[in-house]
N, C-alpha and C positions, 0 to 999 in steps of 0.2 A: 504494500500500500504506500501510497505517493505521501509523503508528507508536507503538512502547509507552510507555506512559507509564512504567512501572517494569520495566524490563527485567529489574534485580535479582531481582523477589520472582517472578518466571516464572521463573529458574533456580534461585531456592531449592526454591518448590511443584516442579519437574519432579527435581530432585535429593535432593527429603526423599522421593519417591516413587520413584525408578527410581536405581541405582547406574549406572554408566557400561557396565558388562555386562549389566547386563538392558536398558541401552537399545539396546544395539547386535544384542543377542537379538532382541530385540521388531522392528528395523530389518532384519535378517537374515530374520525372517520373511513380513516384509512385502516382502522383494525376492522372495523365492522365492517365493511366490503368484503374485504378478503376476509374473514371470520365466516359469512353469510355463501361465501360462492361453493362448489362445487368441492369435492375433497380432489378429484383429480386436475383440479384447475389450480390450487393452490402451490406446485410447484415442491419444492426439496424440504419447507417448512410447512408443520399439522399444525393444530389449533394450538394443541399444550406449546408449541414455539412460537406462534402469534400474540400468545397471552405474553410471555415471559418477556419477548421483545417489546410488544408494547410497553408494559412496566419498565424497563429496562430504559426505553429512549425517555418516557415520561420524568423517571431520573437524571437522567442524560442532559434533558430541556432545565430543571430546576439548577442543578448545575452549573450548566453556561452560565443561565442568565446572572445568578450568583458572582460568575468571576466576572462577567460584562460587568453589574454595578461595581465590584470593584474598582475594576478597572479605569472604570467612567466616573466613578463617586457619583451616583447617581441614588 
């Protein structure tokens, strides 16, 4: 995996665009889709790995944004 050169200004751009509610919105919706389709549509990951990841990025998203206000003193 490529590593970022400015990790910084990827959580600025994704935080000047998405609040931490609409990301987890947006995250919420993309589980239930794919949580609702087909099981042979779903690809290399089953539910039990769609749950876990969900959680996982929902973590993930509180995180950033956490080091963004750092970062920003916001």
């Amino acid at each position: 995996m490529k590593r970022l050169e400015n990790p910084g200004a990827v959580l600025a751009g994704f935080f000047g665009s998405y609040t931490p509610e609409q990301a987890r919105a947006i995250l919420w919706d993309m589980y239930c889709h794919a949580h609702c389709s087909a099981d042979e549509d779903l690809g290399e990951f089953g539910r039990k790995e769609l749950l876990a990841g969900y959680e996982a990025l929902g973590r993930l998203i509180d995180a950033a944004y956490g080091v963004y206000c750092e970062k920003t003193r916001i």
